[in-house]
N, CA, C and O of each residue as an XYZ file, in Angstrom:
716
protein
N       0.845     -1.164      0.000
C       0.000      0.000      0.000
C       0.898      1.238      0.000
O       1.658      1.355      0.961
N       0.911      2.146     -0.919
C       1.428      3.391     -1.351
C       0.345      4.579     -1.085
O      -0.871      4.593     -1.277
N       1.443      5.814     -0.448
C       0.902      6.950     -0.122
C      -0.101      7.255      1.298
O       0.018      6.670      2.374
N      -0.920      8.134      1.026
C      -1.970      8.396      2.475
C      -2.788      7.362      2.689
O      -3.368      6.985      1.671
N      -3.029      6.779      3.664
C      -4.358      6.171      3.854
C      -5.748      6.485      4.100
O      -5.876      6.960      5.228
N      -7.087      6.374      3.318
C      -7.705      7.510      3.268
C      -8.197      7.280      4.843
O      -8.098      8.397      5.349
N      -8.615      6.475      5.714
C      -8.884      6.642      7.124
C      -7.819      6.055      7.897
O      -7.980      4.840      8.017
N      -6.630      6.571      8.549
C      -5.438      5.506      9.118
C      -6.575      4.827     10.508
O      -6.644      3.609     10.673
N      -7.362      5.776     11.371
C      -7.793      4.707     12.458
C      -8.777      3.984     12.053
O      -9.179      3.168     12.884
N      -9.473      4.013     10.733
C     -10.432      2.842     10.507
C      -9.526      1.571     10.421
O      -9.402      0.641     11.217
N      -8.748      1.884      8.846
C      -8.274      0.834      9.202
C      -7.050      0.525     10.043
O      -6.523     -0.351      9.358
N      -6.678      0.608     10.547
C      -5.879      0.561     12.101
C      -6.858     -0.444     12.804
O      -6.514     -1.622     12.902
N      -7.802     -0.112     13.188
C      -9.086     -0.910     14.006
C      -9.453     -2.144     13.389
O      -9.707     -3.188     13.990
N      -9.472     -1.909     11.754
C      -9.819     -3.249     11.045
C      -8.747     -4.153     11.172
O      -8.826     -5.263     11.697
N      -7.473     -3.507     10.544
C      -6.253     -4.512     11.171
C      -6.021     -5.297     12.528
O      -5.679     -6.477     12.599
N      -6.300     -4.311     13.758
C      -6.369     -5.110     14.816
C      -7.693     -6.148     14.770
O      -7.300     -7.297     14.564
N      -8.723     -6.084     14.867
C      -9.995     -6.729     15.041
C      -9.527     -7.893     14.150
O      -9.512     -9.007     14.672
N      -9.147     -7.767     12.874
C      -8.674     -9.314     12.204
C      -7.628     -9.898     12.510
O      -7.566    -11.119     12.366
N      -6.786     -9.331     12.897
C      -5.557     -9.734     13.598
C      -6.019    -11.137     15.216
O      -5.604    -12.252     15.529
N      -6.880    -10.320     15.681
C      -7.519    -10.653     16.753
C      -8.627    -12.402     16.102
O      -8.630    -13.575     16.476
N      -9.094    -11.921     15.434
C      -9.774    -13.121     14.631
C      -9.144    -13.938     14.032
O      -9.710    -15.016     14.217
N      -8.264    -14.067     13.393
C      -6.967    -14.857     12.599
C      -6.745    -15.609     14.155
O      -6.108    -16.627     13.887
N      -6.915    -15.583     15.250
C      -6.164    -16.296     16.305
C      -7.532    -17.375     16.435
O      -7.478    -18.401     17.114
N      -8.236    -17.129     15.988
C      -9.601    -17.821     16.261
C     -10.268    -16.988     18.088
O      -9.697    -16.852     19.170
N     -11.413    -16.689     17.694
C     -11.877    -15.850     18.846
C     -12.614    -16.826     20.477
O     -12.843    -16.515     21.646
N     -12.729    -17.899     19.748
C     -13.421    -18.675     20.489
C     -11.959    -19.133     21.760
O     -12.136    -19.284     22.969
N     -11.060    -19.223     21.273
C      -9.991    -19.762     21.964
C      -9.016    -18.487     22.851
O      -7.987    -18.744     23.476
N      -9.423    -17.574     22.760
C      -8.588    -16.093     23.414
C      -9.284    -16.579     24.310
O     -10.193    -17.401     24.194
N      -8.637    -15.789     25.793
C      -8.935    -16.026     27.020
C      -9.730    -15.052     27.162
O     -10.650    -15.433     27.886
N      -9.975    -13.153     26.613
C     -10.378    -12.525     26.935
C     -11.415    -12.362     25.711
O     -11.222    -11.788     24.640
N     -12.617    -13.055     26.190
C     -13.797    -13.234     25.076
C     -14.340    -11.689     24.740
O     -14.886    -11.391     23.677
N     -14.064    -10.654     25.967
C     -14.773     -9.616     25.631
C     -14.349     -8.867     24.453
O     -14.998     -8.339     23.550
N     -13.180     -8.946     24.674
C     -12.259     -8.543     23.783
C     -12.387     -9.005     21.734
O     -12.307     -8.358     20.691
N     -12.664    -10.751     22.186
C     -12.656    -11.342     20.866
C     -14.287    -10.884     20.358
O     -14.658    -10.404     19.287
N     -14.978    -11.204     21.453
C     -16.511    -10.238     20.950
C     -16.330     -8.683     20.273
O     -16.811     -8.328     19.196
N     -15.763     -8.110     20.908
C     -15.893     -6.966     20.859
C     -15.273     -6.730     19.216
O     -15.929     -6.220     18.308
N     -14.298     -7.076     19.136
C     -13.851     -7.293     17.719
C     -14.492     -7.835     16.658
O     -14.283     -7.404     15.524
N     -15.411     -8.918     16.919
C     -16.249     -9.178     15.956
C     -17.374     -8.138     15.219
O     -17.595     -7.655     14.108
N     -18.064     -8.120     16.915
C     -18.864     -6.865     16.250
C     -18.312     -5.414     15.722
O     -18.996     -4.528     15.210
N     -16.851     -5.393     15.984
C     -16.329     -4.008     15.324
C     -16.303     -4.060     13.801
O     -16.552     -3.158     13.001
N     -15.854     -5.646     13.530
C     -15.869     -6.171     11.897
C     -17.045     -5.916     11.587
O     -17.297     -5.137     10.667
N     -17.959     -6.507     12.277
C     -19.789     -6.173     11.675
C     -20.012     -4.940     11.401
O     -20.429     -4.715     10.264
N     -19.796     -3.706     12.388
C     -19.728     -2.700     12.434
C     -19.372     -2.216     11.384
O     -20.269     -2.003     10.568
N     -18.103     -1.898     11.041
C     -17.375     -1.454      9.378
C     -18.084     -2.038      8.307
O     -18.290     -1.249      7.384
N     -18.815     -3.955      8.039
C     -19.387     -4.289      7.044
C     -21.127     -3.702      7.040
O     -21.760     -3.781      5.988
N     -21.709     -3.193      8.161
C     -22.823     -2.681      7.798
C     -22.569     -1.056      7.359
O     -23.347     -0.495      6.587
N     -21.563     -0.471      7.856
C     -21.096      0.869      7.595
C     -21.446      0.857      6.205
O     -22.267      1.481      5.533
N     -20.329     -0.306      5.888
C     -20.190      0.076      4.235
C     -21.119     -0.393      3.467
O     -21.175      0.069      2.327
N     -21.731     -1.044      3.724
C     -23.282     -1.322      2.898
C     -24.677     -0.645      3.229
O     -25.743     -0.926      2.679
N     -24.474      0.319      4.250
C     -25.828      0.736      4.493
C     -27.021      0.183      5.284
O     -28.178      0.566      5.462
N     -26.229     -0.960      5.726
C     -27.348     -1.891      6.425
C     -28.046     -1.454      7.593
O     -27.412     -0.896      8.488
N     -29.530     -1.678      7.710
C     -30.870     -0.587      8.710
C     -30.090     -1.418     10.234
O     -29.989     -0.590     11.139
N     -29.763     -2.287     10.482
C     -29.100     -2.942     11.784
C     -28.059     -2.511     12.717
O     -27.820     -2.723     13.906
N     -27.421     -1.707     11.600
C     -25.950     -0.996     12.362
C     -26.120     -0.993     13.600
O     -25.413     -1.619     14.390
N     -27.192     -0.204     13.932
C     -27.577      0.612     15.681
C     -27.158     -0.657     16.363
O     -26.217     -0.647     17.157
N     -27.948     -1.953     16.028
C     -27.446     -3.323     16.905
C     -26.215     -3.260     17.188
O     -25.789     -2.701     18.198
N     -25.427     -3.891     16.230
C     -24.493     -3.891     16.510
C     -23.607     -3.024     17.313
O     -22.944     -3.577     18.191
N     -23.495     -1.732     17.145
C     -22.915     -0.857     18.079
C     -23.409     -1.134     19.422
O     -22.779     -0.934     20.460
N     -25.183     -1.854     19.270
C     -25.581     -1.781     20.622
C     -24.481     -3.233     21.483
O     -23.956     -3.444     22.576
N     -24.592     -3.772     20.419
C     -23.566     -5.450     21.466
C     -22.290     -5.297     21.420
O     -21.591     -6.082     22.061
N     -21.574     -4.049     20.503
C     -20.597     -3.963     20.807
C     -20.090     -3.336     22.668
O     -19.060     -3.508     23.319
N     -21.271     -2.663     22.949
C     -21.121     -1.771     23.680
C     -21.459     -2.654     25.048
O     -20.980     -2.352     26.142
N     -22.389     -3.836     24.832
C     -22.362     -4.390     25.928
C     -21.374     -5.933     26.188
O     -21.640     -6.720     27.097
N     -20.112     -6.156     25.098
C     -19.386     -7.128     25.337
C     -18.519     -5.803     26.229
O     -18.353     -5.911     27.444
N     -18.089     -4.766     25.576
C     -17.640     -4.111     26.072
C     -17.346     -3.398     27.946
O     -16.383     -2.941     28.563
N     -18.722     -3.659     28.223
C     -19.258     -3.336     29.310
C     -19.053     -4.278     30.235
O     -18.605     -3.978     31.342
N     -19.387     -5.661     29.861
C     -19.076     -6.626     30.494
C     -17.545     -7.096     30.877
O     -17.290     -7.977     31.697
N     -16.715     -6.451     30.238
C     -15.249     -7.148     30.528
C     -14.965     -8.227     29.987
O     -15.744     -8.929     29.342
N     -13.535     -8.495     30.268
C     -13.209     -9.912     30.395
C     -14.171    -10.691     31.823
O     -14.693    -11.787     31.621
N     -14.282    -10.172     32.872
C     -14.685    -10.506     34.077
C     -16.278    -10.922     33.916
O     -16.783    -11.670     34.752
N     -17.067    -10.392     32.779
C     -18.613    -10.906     32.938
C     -18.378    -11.768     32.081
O     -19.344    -12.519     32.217
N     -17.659    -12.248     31.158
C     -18.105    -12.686     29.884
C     -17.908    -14.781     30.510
O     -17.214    -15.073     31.484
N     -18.369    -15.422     30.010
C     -19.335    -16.738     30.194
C     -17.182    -17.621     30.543
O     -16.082    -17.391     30.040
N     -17.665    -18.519     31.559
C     -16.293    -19.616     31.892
C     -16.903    -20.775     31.316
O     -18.089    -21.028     31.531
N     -15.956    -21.712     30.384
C     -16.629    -22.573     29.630
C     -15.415    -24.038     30.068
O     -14.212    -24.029     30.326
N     -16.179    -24.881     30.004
C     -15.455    -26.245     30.317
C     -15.375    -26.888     28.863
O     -16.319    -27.004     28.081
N     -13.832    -27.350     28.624
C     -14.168    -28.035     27.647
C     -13.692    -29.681     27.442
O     -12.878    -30.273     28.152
N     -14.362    -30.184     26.384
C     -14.483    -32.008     26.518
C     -14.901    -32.243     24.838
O     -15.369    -31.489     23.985
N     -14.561    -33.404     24.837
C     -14.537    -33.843     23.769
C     -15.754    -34.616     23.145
O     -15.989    -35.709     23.661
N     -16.554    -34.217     22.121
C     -17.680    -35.284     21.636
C     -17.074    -36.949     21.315
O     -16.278    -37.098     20.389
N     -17.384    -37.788     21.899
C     -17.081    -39.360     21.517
C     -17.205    -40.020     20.132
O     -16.554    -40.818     19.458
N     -18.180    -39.414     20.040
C     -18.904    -39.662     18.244
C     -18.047    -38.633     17.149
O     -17.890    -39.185     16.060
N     -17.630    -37.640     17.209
C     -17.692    -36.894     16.495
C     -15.832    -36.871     16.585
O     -15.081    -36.897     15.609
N     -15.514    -36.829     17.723
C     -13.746    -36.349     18.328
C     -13.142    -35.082     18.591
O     -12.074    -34.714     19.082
N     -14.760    -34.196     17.828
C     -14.280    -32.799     17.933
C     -14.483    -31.805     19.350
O     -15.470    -32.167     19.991
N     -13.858    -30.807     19.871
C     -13.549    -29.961     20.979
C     -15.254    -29.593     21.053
O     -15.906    -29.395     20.028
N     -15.763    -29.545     22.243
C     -16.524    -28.878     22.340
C     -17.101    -28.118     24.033
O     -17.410    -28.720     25.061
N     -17.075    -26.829     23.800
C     -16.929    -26.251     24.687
C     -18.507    -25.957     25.724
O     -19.434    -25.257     25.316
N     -18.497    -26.655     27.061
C     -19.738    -26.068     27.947
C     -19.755    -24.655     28.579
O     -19.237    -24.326     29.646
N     -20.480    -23.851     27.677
C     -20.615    -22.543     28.741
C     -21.590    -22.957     30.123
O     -22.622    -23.626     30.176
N     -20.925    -22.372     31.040
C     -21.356    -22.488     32.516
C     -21.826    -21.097     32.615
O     -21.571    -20.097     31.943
N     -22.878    -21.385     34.038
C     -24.083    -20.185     33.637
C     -23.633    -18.995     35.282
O     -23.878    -19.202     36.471
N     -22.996    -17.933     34.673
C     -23.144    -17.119     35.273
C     -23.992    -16.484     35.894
O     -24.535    -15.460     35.480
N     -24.261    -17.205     37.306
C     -25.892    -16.654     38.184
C     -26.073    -14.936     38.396
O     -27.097    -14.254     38.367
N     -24.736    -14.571     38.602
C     -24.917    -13.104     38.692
C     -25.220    -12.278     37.732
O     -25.977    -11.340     37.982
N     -24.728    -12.446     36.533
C     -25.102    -11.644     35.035
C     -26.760    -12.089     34.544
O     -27.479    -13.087     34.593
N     -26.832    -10.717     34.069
C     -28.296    -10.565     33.203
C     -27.916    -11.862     32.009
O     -26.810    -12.322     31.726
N     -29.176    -12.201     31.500
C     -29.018    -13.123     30.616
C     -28.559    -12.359     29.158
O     -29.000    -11.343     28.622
N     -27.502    -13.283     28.768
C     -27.273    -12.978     27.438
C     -26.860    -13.340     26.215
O     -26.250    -12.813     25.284
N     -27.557    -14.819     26.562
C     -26.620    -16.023     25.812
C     -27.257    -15.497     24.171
O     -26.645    -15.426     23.105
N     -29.092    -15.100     24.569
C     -29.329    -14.801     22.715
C     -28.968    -13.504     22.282
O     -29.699    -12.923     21.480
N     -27.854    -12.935     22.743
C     -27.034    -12.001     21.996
C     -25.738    -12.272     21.670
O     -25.142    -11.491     20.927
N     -25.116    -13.399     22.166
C     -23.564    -14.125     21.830
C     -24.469    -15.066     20.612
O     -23.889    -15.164     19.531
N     -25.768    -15.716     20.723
C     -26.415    -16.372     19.562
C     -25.985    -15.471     17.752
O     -25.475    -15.931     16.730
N     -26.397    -14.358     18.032
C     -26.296    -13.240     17.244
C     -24.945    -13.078     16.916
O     -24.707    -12.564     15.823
N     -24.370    -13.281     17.357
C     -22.899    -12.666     17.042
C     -22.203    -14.227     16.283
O     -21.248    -14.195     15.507
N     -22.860    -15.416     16.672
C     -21.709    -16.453     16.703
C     -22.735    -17.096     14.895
O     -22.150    -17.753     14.034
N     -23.885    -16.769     14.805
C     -24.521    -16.941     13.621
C     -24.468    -16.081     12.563
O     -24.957    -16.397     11.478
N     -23.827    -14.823     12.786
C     -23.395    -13.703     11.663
C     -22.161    -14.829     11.497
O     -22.145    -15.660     10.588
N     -21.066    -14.703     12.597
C     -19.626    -15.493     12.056
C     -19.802    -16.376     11.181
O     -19.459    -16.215     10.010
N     -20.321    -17.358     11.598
C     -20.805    -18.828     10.670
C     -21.141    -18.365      9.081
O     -20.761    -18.864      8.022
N     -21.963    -17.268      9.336
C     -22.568    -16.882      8.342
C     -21.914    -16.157      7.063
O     -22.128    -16.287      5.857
N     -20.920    -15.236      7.894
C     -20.537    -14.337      6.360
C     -18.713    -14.775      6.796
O     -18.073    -14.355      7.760
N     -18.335    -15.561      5.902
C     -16.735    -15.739      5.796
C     -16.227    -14.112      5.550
O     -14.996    -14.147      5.550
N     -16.659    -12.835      5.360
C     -15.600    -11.749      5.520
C     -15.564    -11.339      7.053
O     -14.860    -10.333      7.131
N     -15.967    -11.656      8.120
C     -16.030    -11.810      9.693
C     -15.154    -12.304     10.381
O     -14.616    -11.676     11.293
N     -14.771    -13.850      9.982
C     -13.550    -14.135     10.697
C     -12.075    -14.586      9.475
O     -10.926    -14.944      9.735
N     -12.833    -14.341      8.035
C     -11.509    -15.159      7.115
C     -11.546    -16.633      6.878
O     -12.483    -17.334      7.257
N     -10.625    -17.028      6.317
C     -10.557    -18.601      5.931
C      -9.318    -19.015      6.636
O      -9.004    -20.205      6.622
N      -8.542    -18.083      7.291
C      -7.331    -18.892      7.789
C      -7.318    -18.928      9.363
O      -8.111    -18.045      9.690
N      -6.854    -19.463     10.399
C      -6.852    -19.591     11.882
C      -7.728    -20.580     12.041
O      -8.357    -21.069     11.102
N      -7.835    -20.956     13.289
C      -8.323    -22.167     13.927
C      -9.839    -21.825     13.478
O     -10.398    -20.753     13.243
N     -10.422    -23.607     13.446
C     -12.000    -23.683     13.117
C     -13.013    -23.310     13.950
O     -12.342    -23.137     14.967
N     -14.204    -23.043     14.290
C     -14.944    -22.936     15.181
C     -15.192    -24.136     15.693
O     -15.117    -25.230     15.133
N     -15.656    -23.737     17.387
C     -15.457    -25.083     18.137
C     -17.213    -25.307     18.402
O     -17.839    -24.326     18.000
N     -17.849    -26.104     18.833
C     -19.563    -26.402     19.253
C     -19.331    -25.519     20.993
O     -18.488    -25.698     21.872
N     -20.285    -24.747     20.912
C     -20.301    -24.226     22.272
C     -21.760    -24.585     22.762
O     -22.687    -24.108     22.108
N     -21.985    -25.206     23.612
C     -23.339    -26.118     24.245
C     -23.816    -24.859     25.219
O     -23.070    -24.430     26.099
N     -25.165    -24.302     24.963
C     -25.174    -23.517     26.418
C     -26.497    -24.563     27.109
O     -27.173    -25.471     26.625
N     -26.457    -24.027     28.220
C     -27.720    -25.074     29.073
C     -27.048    -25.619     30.367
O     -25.852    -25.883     30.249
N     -27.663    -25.847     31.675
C     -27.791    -26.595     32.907
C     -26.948    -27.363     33.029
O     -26.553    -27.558     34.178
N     -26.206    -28.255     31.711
C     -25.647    -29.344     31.984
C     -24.298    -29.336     32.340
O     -23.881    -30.450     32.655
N     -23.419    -28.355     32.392
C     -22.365    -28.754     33.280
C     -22.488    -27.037     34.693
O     -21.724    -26.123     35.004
N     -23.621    -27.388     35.021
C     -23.637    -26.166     36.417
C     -23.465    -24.452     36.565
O     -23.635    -23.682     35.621
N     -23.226    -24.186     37.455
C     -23.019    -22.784     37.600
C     -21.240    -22.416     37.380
O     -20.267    -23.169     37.398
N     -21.325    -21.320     37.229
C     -19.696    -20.720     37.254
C     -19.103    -20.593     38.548
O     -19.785    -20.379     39.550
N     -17.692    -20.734     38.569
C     -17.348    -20.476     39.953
C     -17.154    -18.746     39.784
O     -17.816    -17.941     40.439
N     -16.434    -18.485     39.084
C     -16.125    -17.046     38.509
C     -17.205    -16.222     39.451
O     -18.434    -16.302     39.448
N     -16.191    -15.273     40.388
C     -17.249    -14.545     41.140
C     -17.735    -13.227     40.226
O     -17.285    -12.874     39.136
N     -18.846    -12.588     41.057
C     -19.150    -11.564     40.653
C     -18.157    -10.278     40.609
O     -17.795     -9.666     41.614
N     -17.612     -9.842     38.699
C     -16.868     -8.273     39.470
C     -17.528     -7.327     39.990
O     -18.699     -7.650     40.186
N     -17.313     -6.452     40.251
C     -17.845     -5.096     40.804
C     -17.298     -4.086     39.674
O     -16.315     -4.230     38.946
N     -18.341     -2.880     39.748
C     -18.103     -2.134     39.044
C     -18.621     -1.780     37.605
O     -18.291     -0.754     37.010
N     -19.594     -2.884     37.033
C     -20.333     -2.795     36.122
C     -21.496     -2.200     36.294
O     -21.987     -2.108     37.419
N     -22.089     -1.717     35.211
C     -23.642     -0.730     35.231
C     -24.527     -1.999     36.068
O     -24.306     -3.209     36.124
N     -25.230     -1.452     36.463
C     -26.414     -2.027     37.341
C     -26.841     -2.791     36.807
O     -26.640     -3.882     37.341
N     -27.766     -2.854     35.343
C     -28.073     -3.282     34.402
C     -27.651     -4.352     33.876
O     -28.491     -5.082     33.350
N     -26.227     -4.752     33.866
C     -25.641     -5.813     33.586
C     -25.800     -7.271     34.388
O     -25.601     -8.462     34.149
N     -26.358     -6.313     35.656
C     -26.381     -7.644     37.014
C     -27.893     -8.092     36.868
O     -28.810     -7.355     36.508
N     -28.017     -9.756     37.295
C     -28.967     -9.841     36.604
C     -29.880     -8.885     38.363
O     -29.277     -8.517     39.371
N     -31.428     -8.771     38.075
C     -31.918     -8.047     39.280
C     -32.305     -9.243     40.736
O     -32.324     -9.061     41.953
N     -32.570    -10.456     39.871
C     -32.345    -10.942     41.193
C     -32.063    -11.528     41.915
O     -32.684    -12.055     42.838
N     -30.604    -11.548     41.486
C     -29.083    -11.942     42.051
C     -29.158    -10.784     43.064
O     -29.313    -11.152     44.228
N     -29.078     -9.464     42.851
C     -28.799     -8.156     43.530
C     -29.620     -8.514     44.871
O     -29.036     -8.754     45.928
N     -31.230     -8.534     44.719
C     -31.645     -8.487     45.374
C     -32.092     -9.204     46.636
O     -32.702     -8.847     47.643
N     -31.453    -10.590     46.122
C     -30.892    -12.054     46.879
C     -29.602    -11.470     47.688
O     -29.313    -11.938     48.789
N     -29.056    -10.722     47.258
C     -27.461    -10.859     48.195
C     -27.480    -10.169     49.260
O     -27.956     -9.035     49.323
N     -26.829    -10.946     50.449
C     -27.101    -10.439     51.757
C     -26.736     -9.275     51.686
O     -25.997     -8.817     50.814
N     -27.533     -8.305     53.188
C     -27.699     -7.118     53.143
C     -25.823     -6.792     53.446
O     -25.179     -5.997     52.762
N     -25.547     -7.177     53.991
C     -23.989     -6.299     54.145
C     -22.940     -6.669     53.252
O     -21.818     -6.193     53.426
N     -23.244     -7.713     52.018
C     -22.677     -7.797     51.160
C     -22.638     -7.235     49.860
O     -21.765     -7.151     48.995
N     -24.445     -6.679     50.004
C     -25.199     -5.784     49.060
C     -24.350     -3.994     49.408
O     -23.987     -3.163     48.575
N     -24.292     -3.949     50.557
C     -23.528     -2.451     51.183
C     -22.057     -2.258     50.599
O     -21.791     -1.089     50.316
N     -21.025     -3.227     50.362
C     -19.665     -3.062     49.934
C     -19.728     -3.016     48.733
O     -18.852     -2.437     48.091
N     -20.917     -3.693     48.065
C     -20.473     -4.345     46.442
C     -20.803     -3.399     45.838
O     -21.919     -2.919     46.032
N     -19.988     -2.892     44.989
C     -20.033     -1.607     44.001
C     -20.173     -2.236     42.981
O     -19.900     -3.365     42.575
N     -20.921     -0.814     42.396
C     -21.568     -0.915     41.411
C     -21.560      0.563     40.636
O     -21.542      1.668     41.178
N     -21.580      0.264     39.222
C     -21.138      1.745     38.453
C     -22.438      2.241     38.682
O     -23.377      1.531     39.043
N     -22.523      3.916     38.397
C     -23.669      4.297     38.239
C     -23.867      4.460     36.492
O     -24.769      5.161     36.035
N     -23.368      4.077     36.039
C     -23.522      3.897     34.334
C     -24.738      3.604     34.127
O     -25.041      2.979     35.143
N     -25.644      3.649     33.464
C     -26.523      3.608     32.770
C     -26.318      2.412     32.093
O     -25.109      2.436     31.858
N     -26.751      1.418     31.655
C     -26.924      0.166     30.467
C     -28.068      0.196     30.514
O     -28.620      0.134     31.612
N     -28.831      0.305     29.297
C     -29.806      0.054     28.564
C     -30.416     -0.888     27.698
O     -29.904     -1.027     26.587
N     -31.179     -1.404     27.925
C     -30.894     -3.031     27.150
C     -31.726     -2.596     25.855
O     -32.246     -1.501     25.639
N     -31.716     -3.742     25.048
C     -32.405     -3.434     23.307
C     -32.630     -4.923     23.246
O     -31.800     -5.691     23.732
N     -33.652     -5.322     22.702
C     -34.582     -6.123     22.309
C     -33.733     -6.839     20.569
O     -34.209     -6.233     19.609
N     -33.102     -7.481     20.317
C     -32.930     -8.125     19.101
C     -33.212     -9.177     18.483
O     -32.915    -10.258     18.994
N     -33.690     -9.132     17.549
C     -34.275    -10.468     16.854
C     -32.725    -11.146     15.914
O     -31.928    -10.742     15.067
N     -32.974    -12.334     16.691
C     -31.670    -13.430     16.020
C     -32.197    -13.565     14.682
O     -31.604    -14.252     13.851
């Protein structure tokens, strides 16, 4: 590539976010991060086509974002017998708002449009969500919008544990999306 670049931090951002995907996203330790990058890719491909959805996306970018590395799902993984392939149990974070059908959204665009994650880096792995391998040990962080927690986890937690545990006064707003 010769001369100016006509946006250096767009693509700067696109470079990292694929950079980040080329590692395969499912396998980074810091999912918020590999989320967050996905939907930044989505982001730039509805930019540039005009697509009426954009707002979504910015909206889940904003809440992988929100969540951290620290909210985002601890997954056990094991092997199918039949099949031989990796497959990963998300374990259900009692304290977080539910949000498995918005990682649904994000992990069915991937599947869906090969300019998202590329043809080269590791394959996608089966991620099982559901009851069957328990709760997370992963405690609750502190410091996320209110909103993020589910309400009644909050309102379950003993009173002098409810008094220390901080909490942002951020605003999160939730949005309604159809998978």
């Amino acid at each position: 590539m010769h001369g100016k670049l006509a946006n250096p931090s767009l693509t700067m951002r696109r470079w990292k976010a694929q950079k980040i995907l080329r590692r395969g996203w499912w396998q980074l330790k810091n999912l918020a991060t590999a989320d967050s990058a996905l939907t930044l890719r989505m982001i730039e491909l509805k930019e540039e086509s005009g697509a009426p959805d954009l707002n979504h996306w910015h909206w889940l970018r904003s809440l992988f974002l929100g969540l951290r590395e620290e909210g985002m799902s601890s997954d056990e993984s094991n092997f199918d017998a039949k099949t031989g392939q990796e497959i990963y149990y998300v374990r259900d974070m009692e304290w977080r708002a539910e949000i498995s059908d918005k990682i649904t959204i994000v992990e069915q665009q991937r599947k869906a449009d090969i300019n998202i994650s590329g043809k080269q880096g590791a394959k996608p792995v089966v991620r099982v969500r559901g009851g069957k391998r328990g709760k997370s040990t992963q405690e609750a962080p502190e410091g996320l919008a209110k909103g993020l927690y589910k309400k009644t986890w909050i309102c379950n937690m003993p009173k002098a544990k409810k008094e220390r545990f901080e909490v942002s006064a951020e605003k999160f707003e939730w949005q309604k999306l159809i998978a």
